[in-house]
PASEBA-1860 file (N, C-alpha, C; in nm, 3 decimals):
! residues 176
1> XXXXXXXX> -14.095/0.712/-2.770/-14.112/0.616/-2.662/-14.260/0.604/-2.627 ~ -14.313/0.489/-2.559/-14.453/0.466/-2.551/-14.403/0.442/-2.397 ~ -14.528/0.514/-2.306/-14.550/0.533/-2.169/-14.651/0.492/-2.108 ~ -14.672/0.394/-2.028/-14.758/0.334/-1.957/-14.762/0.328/-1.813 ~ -14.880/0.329/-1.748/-14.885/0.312/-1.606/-14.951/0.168/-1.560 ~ -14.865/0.081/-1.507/-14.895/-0.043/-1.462/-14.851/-0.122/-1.325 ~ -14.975/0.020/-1.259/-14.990/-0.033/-1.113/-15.037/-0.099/-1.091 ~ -15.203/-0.124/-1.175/-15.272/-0.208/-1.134/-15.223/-0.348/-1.141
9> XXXXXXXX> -15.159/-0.371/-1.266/-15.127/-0.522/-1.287/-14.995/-0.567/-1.185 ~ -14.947/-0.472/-1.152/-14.846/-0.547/-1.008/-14.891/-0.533/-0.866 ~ -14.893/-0.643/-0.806/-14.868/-0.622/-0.690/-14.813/-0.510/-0.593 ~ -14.844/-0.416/-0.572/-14.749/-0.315/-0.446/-14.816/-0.348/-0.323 ~ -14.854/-0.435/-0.260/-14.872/-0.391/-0.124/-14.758/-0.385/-0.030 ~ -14.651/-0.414/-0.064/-14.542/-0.435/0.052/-14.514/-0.287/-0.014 ~ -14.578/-0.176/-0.087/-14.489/-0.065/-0.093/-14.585/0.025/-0.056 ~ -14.554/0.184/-0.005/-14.638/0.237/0.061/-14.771/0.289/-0.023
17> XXXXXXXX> -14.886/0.363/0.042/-14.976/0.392/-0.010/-14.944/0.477/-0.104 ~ -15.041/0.465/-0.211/-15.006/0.556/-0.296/-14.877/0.510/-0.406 ~ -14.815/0.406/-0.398/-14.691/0.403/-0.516/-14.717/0.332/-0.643 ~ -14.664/0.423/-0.726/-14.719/0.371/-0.876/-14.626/0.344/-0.963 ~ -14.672/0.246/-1.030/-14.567/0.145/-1.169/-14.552/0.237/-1.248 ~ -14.462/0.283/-1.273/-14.439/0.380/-1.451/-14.345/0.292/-1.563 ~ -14.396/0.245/-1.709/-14.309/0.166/-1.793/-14.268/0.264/-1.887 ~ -14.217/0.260/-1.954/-14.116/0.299/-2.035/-14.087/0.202/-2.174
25> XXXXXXXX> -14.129/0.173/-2.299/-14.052/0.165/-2.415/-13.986/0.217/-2.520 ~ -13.943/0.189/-2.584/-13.784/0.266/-2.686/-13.741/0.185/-2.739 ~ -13.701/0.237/-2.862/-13.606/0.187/-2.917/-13.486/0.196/-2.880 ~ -13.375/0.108/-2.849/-13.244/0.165/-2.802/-13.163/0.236/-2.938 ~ -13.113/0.319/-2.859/-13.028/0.402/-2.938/-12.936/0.355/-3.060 ~ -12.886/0.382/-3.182/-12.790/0.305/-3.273/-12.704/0.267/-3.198 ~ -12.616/0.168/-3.235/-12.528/0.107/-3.142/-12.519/0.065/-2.996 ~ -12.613/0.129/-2.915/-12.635/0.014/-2.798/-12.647/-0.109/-2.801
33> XXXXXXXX> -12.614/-0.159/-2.712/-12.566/-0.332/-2.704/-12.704/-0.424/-2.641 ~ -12.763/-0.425/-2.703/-12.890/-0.489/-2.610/-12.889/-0.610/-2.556 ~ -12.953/-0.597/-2.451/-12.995/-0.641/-2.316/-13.076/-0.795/-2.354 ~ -13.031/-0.866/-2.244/-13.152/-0.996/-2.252/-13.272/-0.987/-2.236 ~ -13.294/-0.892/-2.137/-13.439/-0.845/-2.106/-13.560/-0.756/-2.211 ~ -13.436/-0.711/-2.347/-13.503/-0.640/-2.434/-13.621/-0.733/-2.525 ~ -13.708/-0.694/-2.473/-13.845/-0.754/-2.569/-13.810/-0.715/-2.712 ~ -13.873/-0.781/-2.807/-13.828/-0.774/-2.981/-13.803/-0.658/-2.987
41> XXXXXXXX> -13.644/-0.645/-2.983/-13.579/-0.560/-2.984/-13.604/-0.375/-2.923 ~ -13.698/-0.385/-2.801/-13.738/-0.270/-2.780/-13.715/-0.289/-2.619 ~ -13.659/-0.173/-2.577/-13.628/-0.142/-2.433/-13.686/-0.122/-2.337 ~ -13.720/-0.159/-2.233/-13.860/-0.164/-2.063/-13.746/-0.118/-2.025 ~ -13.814/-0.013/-1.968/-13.724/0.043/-1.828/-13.871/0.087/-1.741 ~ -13.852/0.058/-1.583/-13.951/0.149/-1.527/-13.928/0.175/-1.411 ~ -14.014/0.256/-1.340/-13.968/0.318/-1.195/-14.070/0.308/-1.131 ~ -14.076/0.330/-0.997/-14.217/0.378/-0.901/-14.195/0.480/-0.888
49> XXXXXXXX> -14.303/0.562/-0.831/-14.340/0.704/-0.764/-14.410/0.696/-0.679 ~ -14.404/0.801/-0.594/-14.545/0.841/-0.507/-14.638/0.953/-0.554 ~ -14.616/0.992/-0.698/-14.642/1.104/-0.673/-14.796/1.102/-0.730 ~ -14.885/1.191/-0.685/-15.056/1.142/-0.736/-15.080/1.225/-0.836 ~ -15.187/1.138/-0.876/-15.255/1.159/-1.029/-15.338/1.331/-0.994 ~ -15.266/1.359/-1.112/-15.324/1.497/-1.132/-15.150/1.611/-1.078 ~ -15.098/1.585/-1.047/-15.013/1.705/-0.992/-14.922/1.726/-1.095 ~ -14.828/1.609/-1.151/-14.791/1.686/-1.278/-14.874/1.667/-1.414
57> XXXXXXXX> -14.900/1.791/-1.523/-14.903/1.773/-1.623/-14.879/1.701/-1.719 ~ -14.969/1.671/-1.782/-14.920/1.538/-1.895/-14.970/1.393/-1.833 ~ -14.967/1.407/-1.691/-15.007/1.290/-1.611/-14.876/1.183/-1.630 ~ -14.892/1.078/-1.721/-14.807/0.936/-1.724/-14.716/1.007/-1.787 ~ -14.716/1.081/-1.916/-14.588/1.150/-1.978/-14.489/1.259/-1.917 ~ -14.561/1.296/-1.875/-14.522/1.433/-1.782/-14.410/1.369/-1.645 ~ -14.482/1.252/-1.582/-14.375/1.208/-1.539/-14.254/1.130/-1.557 ~ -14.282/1.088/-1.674/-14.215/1.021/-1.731/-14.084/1.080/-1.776
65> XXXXXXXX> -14.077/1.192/-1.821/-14.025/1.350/-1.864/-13.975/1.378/-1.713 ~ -13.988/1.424/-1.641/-13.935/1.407/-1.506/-13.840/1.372/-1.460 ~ -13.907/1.229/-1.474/-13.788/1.147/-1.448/-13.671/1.114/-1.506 ~ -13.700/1.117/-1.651/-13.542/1.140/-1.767/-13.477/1.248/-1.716 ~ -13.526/1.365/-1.692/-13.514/1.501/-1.688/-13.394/1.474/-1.488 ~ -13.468/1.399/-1.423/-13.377/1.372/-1.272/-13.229/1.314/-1.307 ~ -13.229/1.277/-1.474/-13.121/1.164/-1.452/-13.004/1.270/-1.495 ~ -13.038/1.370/-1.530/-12.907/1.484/-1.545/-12.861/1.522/-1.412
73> XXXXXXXX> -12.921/1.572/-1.288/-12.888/1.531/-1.132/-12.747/1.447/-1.111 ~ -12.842/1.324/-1.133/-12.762/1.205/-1.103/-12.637/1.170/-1.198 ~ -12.640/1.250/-1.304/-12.537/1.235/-1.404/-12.420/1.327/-1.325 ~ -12.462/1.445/-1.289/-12.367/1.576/-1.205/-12.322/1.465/-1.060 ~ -12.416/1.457/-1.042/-12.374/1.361/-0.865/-12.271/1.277/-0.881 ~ -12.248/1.199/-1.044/-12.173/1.055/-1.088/-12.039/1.155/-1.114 ~ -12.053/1.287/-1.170/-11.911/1.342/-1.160/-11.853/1.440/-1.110 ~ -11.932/1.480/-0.982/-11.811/1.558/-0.851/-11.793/1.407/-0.804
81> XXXXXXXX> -11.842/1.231/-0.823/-11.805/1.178/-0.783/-11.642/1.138/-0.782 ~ -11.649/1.173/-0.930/-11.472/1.103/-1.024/-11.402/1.224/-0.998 ~ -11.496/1.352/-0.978/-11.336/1.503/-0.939/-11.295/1.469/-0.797 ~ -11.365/1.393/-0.683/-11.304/1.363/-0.539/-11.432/1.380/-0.443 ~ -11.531/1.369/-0.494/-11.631/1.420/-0.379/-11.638/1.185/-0.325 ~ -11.610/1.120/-0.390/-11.598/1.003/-0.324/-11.595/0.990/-0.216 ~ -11.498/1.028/-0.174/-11.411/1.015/-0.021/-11.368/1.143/0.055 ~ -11.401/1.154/0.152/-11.378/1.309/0.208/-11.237/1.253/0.303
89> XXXXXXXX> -11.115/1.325/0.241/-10.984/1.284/0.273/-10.944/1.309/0.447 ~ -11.033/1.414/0.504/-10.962/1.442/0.631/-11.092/1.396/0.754 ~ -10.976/1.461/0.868/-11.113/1.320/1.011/-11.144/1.494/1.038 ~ -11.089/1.610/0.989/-11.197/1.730/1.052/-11.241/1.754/0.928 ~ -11.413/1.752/1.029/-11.498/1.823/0.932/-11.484/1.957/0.872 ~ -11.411/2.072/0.922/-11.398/2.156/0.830/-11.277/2.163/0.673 ~ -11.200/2.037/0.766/-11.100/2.021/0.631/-11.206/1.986/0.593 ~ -11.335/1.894/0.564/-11.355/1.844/0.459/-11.474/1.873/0.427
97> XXXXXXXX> -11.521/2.014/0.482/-11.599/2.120/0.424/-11.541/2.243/0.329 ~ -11.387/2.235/0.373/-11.301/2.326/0.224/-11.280/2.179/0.126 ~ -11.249/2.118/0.128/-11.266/1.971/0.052/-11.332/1.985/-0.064 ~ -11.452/1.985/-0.006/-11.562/2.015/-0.037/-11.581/2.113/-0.172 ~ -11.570/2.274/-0.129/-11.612/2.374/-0.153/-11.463/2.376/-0.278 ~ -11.364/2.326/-0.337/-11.304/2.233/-0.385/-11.261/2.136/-0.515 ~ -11.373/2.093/-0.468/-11.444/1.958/-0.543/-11.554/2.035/-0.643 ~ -11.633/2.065/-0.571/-11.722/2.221/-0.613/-11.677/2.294/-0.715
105> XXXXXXXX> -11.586/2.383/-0.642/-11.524/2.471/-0.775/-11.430/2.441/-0.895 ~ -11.370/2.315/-0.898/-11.286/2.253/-1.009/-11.437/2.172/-1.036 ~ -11.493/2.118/-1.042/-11.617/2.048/-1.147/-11.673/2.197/-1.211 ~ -11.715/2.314/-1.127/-11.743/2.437/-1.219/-11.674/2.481/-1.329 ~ -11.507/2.495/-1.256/-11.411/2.497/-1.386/-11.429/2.417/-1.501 ~ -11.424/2.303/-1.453/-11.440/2.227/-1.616/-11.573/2.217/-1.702 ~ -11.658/2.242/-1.630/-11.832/2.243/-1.696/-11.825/2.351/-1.759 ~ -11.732/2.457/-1.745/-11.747/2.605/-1.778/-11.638/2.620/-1.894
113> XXXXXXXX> -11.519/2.542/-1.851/-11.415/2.520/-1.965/-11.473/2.446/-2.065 ~ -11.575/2.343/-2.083/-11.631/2.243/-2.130/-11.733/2.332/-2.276 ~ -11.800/2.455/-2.188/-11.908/2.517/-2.252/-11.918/2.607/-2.359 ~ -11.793/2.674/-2.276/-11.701/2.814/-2.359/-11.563/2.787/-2.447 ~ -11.494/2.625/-2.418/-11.379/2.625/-2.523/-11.413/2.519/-2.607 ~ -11.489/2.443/-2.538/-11.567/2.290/-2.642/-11.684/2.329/-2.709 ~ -11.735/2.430/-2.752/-11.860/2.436/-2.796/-11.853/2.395/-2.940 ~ -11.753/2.404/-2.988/-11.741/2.325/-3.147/-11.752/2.208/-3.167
121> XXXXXXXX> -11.695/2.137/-3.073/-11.619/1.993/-3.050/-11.732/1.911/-2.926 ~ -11.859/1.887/-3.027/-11.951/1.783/-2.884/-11.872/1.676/-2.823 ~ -11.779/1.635/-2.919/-11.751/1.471/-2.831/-11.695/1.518/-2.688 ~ -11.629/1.600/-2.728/-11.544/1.647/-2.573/-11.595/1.756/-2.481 ~ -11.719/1.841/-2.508/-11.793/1.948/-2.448/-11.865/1.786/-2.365 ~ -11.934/1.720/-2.412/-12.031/1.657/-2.326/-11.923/1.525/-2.247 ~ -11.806/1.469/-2.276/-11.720/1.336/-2.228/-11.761/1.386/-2.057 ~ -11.758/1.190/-2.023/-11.734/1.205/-1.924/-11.616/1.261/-1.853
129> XXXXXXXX> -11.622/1.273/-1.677/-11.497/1.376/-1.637/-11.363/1.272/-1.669 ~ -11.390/1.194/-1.643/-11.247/1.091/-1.692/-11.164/1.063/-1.816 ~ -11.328/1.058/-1.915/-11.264/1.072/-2.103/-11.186/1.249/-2.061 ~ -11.272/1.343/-2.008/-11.161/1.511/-2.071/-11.057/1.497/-1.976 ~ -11.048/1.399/-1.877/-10.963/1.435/-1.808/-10.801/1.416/-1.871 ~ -10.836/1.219/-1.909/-10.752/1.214/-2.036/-10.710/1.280/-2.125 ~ -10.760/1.310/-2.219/-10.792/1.359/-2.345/-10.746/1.576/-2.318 ~ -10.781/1.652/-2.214/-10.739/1.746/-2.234/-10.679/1.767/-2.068
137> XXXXXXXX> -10.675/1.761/-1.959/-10.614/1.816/-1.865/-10.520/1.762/-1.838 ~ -10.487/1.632/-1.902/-10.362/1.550/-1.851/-10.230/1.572/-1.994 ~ -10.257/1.636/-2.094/-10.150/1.663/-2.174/-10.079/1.738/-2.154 ~ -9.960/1.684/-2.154/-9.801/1.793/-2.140/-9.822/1.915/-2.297 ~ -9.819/2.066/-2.173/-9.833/2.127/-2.272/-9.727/2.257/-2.194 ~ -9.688/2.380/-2.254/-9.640/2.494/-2.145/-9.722/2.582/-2.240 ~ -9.768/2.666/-2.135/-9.819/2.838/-2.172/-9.670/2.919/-2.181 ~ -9.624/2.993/-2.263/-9.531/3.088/-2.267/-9.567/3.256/-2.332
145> XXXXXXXX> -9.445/3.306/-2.248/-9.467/3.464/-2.305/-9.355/3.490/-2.369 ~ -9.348/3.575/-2.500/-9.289/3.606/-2.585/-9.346/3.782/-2.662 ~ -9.300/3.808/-2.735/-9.329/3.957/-2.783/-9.441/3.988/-2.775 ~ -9.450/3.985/-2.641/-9.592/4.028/-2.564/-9.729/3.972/-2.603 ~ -9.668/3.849/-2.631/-9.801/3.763/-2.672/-9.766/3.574/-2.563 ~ -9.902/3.560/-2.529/-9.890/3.398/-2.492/-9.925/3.339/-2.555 ~ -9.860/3.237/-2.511/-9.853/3.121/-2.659/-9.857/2.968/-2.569 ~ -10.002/2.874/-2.642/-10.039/2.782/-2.604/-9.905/2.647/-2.649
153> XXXXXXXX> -9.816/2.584/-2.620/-9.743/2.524/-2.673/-9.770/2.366/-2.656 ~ -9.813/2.318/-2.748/-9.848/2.161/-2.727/-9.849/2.092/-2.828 ~ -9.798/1.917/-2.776/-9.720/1.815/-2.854/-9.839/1.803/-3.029 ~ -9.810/1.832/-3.141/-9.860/1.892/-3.248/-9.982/1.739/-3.249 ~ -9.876/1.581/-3.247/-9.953/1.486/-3.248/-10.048/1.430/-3.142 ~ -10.065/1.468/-3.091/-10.161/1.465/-2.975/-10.295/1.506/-3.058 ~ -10.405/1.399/-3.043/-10.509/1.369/-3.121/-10.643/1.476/-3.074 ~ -10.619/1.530/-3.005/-10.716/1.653/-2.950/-10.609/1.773/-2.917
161> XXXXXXXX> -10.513/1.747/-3.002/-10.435/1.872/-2.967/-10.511/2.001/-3.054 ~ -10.497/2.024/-3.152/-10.621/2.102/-3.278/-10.698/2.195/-3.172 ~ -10.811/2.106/-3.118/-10.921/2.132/-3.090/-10.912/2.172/-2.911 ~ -10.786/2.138/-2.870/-10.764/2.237/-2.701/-10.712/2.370/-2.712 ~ -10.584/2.367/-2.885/-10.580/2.467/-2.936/-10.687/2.610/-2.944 ~ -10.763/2.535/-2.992/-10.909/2.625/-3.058/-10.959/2.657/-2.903 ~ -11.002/2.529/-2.795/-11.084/2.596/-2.685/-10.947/2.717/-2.618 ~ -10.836/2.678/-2.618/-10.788/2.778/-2.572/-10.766/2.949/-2.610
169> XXXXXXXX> -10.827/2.926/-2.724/-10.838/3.084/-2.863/-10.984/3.147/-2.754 ~ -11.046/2.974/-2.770/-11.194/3.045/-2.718/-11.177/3.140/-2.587 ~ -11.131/3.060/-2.487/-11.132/3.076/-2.373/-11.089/3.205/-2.327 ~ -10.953/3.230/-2.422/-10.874/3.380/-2.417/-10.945/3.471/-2.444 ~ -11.048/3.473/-2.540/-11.132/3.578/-2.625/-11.241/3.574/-2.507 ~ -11.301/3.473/-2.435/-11.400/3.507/-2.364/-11.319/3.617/-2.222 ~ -11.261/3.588/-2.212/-11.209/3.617/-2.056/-11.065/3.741/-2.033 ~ -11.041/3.788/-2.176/-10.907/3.829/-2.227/-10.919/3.924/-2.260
END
C-alpha cells in the first residue's frame, strides 16, 4: 500500500487545530467487488487524526499501521454486538450489568473455542459470530456416556460436521 499525508491540499478549517488528512492506496484484495470510487483499479481509503508529527514512529506509516491495527477493536465491538451486547434487555441497571458480564463471557467462550478447536480449520477459527454460530453452535448434536468414554454424536452429513468433530478431540485434550 502507498501512504500519504494530504492535509495541506484539503481544506480543514471547520476541523479542529491540529487535524490531519491520512490517504491510503491498495490494491483490493482477489475477489473484492470494487467500488465506483476505485481509481484505475486501486483503492483510497482515508481518515483524519489529531495526532502530531513526530509522536508515532514511522510518522505517515506508522500511523497508518495504527489505524488498520484499531480496526481489530472495532471488529471485537461489531461482535459482542451480534452475541447481545446490542440491546441491554432489562430497565435495572444491575440486571444489565450481569447482562453484561454475560455477553462478556460467552464471546470469551467462543474466541477461545475458536483458537483451541479451530486452529486447523481458518475458515471457521476466524468466521464471523453469525457464520460459527450457524455452522457450529446451532447443530443438533448429543454428548453421551458409554464404557466410560464420551462420545461427540453428530448428524455425519452436516458439512462442518468432520471438523467440530476434530475441535471437539481438540478441546477434550486441552482441558481433559
Amino acid at each position: 500500500a502507498w501512504v500519504a499525508e494530504a492535509t495541506d491540499l484539503v481544506n480543514l478549517e471547520s476541523w479542529p487545530p491540529g487535524t490531519r488528512l491520512i490517504l491510503r492506496k491498495e490494491r483490493p484484495h482477489p475477489g473484492a467487488q470494487l467500488r465506483f470510487t476505485d481509481a484505475d483499479g486501486m483503492r483510497v481509503t482515508a481518515f483524519i487524526t489529531d495526532t502530531p508529527h513526530g509522536v508515532v514512529p514511522g510518522q505517515v506509516a506508522g500511523l497508518e499501521l495504527r489505524h488498520r491495527q484499531h480496526a481489530r477493536v472495532e471488529a471485537r465491538i461489531r461482535e459482542l454486538k451480534a452475541t447481545g451486547l446490542r440491546n441491554l434487555p432489562c430497565h435495572s441497571f444491575w440486571a444489565n450489568a450481569a447482562w453484561l458480564e454475560i455477553v462478556l463471557a460467552a464471546a470469551d467462550l467462543v474466541t477461545w473455542t475458536r483458537l483451541i478447536g479451530f486452529r486447523n480449520q481458518p475458515g471457521l477459527a476466524r468466521a464471523e459470530i453469525n457464520t460459527f454460530r450457524y455452522r457450529v453452535l446451532h447443530v443438533a448434536a448429543r454428548i453421551t456416556r458409554g464404557a466410560r468414554q464420551l462420545r461427540l454424536r453428530i448428524d455425519a452429513t452436516w458439512r462442518w460436521a468432520a471438523a467440530i468433530v476434530t475441535a471437539w478431540q481438540h478441546l477434550r485434550t486441552a482441558f481433559g
